[in-house]
Backbone bond lengths (Angstrom), bond angles and torsions (degrees), N, CA, C in turn:
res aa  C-N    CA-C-N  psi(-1)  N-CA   C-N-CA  omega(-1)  CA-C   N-CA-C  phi
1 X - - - 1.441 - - 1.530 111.09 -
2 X 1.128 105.25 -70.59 1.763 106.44 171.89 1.782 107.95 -36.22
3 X 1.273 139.11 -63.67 0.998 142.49 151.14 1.428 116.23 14.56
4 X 1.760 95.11 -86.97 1.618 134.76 -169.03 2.122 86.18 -56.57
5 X 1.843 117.20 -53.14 1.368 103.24 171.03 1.440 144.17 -63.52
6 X 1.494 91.78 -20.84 2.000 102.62 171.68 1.601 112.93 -63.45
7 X 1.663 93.13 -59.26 1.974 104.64 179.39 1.327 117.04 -45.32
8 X 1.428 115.60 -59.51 1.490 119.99 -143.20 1.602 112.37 -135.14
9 X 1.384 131.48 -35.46 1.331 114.35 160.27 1.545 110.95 -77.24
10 X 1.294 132.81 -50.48 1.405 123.93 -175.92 1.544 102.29 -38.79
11 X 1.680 115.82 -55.26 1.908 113.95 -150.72 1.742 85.30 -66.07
12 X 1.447 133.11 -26.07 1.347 131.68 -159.47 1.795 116.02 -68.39
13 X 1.677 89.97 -56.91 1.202 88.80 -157.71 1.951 86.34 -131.70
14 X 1.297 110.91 -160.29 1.824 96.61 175.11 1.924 82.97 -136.25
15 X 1.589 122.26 3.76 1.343 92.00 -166.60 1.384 109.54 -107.05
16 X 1.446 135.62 -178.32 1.748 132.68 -166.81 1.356 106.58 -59.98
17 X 0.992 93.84 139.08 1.696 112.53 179.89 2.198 91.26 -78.90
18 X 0.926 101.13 146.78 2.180 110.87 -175.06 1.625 73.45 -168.29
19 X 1.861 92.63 162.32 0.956 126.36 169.69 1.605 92.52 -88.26
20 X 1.662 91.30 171.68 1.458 98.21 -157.58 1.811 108.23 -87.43
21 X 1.570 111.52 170.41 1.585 104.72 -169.26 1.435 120.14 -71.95
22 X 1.608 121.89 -1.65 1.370 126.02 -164.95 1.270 110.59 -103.33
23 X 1.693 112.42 -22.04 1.463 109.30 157.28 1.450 142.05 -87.61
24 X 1.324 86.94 20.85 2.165 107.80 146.59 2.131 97.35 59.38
25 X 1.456 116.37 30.30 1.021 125.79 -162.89 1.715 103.03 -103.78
26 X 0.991 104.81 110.42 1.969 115.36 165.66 1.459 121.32 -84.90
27 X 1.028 114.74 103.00 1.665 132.71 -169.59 1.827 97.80 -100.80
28 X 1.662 102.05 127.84 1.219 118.04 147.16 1.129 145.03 -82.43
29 X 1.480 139.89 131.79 1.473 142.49 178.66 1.435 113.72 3.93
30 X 1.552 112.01 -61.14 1.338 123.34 -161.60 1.653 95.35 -75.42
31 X 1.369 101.31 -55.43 1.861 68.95 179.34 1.120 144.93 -98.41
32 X 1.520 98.51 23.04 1.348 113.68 154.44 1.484 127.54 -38.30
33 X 2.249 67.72 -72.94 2.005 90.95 160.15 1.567 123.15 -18.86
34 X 1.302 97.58 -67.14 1.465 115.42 -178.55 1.410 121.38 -37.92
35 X 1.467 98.74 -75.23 1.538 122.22 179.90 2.188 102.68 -38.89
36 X 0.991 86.92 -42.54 1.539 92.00 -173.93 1.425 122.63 -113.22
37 X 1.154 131.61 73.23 1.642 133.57 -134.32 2.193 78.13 -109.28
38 X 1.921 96.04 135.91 1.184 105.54 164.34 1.456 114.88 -63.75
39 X 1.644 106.60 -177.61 1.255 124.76 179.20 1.680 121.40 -44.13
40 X 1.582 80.37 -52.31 1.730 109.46 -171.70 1.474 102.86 -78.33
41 X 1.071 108.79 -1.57 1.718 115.72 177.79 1.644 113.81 -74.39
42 X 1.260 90.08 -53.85 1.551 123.84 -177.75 1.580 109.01 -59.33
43 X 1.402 100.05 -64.01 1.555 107.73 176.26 1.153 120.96 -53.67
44 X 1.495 120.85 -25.99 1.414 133.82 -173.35 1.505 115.22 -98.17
45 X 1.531 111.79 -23.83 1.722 101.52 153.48 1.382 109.71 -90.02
46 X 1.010 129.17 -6.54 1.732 125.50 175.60 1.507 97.30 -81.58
47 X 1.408 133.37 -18.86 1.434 104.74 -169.36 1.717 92.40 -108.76
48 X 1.292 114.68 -16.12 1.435 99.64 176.73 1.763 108.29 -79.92
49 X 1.084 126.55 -47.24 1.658 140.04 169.03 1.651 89.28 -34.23
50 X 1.317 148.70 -57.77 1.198 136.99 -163.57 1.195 99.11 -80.40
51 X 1.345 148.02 -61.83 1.071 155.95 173.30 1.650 121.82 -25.77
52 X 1.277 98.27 -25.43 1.940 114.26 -153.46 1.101 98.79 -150.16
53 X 1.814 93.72 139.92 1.682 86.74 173.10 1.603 128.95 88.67
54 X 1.143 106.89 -174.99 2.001 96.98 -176.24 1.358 121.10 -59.79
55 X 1.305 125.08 -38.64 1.292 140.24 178.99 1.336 119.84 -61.12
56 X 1.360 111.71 -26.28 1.349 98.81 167.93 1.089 133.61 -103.87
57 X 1.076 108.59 128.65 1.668 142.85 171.82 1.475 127.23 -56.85
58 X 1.279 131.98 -84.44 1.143 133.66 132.66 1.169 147.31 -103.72
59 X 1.152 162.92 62.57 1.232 160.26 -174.21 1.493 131.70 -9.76
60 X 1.221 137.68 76.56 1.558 146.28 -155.54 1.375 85.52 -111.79
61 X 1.059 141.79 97.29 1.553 141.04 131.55 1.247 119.53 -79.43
62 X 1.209 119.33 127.73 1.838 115.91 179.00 1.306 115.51 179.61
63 X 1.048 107.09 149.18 1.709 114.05 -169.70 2.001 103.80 -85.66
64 X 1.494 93.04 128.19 1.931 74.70 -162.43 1.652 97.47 -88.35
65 X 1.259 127.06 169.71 1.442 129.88 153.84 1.389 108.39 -77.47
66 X 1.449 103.36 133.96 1.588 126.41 159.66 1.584 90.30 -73.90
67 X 1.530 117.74 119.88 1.419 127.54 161.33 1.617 108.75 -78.39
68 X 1.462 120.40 -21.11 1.293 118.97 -169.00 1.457 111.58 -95.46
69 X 1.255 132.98 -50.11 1.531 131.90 152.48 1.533 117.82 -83.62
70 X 0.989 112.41 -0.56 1.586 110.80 165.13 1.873 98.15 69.15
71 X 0.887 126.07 12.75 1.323 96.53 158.02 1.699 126.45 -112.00
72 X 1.240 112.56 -159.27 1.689 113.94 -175.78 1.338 106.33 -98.37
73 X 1.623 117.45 119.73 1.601 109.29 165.43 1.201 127.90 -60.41
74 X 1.635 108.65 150.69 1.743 95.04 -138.50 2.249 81.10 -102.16
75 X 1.217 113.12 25.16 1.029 104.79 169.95 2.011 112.33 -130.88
76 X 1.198 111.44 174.39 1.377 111.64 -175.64 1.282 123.97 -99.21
77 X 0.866 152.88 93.26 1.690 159.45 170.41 1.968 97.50 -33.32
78 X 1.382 110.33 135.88 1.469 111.36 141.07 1.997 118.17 -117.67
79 X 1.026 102.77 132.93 1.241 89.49 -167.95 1.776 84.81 -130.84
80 X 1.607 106.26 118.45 1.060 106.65 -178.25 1.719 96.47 -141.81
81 X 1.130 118.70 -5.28 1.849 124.09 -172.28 2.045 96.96 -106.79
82 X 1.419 117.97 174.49 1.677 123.50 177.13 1.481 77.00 -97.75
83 X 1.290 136.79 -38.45 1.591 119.27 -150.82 1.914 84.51 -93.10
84 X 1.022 160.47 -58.72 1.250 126.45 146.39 0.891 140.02 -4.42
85 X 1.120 139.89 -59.17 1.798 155.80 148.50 1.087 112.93 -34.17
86 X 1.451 122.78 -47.31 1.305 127.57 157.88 1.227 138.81 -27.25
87 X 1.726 85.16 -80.36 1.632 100.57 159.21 1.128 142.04 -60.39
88 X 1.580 117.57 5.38 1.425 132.19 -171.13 1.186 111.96 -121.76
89 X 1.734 110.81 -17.53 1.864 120.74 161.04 1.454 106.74 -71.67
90 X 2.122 118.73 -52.73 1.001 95.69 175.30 1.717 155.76 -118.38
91 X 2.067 74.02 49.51 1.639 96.15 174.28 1.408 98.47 -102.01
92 X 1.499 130.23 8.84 1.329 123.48 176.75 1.676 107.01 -119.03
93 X 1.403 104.78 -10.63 1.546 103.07 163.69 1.765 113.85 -91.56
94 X 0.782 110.94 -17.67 1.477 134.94 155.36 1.699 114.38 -50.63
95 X 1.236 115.95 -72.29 1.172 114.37 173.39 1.401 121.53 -59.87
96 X 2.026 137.47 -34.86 0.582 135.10 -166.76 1.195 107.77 -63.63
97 X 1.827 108.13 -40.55 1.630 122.59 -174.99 1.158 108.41 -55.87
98 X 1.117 124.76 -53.24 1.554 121.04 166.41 1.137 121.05 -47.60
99 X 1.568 128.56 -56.34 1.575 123.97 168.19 1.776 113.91 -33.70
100 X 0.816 93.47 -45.49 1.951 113.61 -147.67 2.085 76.61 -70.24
101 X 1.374 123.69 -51.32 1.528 109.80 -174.74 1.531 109.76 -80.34
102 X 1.618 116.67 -4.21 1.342 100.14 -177.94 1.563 108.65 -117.43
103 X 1.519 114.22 16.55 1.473 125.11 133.68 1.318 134.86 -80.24
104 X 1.138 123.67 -10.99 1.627 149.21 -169.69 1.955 93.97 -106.17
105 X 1.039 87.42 -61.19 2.001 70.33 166.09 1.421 122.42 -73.51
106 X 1.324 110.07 -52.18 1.606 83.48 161.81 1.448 176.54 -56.54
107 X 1.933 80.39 -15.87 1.349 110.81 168.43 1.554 104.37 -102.89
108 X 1.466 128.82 5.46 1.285 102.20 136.03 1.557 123.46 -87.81
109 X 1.157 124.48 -16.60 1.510 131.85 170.35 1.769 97.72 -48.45
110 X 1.374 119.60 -44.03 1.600 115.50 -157.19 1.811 84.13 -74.63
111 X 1.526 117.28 -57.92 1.136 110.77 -155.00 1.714 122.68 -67.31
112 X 1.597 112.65 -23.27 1.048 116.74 147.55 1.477 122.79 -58.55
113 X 1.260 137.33 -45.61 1.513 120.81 -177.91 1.691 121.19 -57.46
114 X 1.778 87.60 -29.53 1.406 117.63 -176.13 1.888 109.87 -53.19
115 X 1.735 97.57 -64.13 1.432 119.68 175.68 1.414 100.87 -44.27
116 X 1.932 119.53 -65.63 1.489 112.61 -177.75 1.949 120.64 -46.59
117 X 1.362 110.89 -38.87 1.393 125.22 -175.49 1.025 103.35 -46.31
118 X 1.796 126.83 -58.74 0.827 132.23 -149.45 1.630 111.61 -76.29
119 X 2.151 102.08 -49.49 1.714 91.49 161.47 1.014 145.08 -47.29
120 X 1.274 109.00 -54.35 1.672 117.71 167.86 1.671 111.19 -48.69
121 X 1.243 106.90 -1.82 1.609 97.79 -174.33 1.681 105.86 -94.80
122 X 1.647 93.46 -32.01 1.533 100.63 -169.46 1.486 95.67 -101.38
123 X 1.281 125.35 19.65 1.797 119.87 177.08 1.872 74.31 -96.29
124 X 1.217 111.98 -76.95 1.389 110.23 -160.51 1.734 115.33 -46.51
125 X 1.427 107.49 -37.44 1.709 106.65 159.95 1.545 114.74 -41.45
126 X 1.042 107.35 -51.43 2.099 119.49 -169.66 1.455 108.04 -66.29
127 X 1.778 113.40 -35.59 1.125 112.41 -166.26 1.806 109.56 -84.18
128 X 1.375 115.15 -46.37 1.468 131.90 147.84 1.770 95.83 -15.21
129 X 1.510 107.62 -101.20 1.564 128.91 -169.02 2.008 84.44 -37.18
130 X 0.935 133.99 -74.86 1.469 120.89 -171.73 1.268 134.68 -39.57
131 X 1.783 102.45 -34.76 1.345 117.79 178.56 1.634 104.73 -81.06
132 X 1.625 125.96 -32.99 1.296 125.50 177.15 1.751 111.58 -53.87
133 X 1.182 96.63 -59.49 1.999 118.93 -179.63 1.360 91.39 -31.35
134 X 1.664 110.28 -80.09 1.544 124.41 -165.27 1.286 116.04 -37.69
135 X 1.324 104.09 -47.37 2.026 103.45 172.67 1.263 102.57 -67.63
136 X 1.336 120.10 -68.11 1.876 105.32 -156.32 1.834 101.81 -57.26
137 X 1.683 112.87 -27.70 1.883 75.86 169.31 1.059 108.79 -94.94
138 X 1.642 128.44 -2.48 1.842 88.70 162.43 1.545 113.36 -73.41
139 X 1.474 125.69 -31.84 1.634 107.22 173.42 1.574 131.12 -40.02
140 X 1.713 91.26 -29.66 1.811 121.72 -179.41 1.618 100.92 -55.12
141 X 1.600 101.70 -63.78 1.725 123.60 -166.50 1.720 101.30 -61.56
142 X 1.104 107.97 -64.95 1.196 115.51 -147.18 1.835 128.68 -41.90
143 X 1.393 113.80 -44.84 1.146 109.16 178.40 1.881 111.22 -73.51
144 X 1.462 126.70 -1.07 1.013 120.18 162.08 1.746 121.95 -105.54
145 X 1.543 114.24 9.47 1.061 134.47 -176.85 1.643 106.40 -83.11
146 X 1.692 96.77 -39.27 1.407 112.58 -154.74 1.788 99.75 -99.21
147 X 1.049 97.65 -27.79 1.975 96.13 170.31 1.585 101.79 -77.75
148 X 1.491 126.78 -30.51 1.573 100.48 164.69 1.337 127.38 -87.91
149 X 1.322 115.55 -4.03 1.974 126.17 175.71 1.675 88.46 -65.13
150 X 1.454 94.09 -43.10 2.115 98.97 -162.97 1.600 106.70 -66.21
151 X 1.212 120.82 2.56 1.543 127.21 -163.04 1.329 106.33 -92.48
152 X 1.697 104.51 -19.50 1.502 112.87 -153.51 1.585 126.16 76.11
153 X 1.645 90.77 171.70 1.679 111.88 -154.51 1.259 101.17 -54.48
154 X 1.764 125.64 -42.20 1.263 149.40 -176.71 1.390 117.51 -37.61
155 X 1.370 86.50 -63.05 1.790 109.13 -179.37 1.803 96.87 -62.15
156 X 1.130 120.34 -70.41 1.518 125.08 -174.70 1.560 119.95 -26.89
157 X 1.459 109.03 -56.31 1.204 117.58 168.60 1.361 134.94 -56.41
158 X 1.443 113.69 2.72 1.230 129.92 -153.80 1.616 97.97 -121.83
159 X 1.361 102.35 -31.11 1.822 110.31 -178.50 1.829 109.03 -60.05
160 X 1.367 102.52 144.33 1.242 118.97 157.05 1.393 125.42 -33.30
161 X 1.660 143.89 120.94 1.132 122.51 -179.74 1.579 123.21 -62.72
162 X 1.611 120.96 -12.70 1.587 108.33 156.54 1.370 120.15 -73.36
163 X 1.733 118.97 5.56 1.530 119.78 173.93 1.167 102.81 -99.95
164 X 1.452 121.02 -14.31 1.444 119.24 -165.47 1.365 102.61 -94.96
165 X 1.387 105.74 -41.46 1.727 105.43 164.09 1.527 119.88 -33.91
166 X 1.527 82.04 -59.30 2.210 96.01 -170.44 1.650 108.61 -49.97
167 X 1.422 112.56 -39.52 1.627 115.37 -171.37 1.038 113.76 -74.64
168 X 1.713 117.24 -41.96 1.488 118.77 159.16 1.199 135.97 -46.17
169 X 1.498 118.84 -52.61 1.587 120.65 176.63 1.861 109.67 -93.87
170 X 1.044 121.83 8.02 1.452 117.88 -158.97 1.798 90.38 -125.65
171 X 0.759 103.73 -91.65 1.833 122.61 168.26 1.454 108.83 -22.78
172 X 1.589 97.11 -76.02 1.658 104.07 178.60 1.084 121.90 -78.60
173 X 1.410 124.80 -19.45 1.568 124.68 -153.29 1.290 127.59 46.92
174 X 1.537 120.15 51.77 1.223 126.84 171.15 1.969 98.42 -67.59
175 X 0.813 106.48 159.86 1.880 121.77 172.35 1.262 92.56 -87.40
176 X 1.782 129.32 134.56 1.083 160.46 168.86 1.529 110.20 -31.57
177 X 1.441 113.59 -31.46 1.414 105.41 -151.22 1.951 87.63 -108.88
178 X 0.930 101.04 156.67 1.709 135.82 -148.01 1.088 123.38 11.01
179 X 2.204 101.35 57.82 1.413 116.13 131.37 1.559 119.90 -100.94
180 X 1.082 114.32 128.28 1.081 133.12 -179.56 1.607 108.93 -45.46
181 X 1.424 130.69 128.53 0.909 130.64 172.40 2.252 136.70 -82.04
């Protein structure tokens, strides 16, 4: 009966299967229940019917290993059908495929952080080596920077704009950027 309700009244209609109104018949809860057995109903005499009884073949109960997170599924497999077996090779070739692209992204995730690590390592190297340069020629500039500041405004205005540069960023320490080179 349940059977005859999985196939053909469920795909028909979605509402309880009852005997019909002309056979003057009073049905209780339970066999309502019955008459109309859930999903998990179904699944749960299909896995005991394989399990028990003529149908079964062999009995493999076992908790499988996840090879990909390494732990134990926290539920039990029966694998007693080839089209079972099937489906249980290729829901695990399935998963591997998935592993196999979500190691390939991650190890570009490492090698990108890696690539960034490494710039930022050699931006701050360049900027270091830039900041070293900049001092030893202002130590270079400076005492002839500072005998023409001492000359006055007069004299200043009169310098070359690559002298005017030097007094600006060297002398004064203006920041490089919008003096004209």
């Amino acid at each position: 009966m349940t059977k005859y309700v999985a196939r053909n009244h469920r795909s028909k209609t979605m509402g309880p299967l009852e005997p019909q109104c002309y056979l003057d018949v009073e049905i209780t809860s339970i066999q309502k229940d019955l008459l109309n057995p859930s999903m998990e109903d179904l699944i749960t005499g299909r896995l005991i019917q394989e399990t028990m009884g003529e149908d079964a073949k062999k009995k493999i109960s076992a908790r499988r290993l996840d090879f990909i997170s390494g732990n134990v599924a926290s539920y039990a497999n029966v694998l007693n059908s080839a089209t079972q077996l099937e489906a249980v090779k290729y829901h695990l070739l399935l998963k591997a495929a998935i592993a196999g692209v979500n190691a390939t992204n991650d190890m570009d995730i490492i090698r990108k952080a890696e690539e960034k690590q490494k710039a930022e390592a050699e931006k701050a190297a360049r900027k270091e080596t830039e900041a070293c340069a900049f001092q030893q020629r202002r130590i270079k500039l400076l005492p002839e920077l500072q005998g023409q500041v001492a000359k006055g405004q007069a004299h200043v205005l009169k310098l070359t704009n690559p002298q005017l540069r030097d007094v600006l960023i060297y002398f004064f320490r203006h920041s490089k950027k919008g003096v004209a080179s």
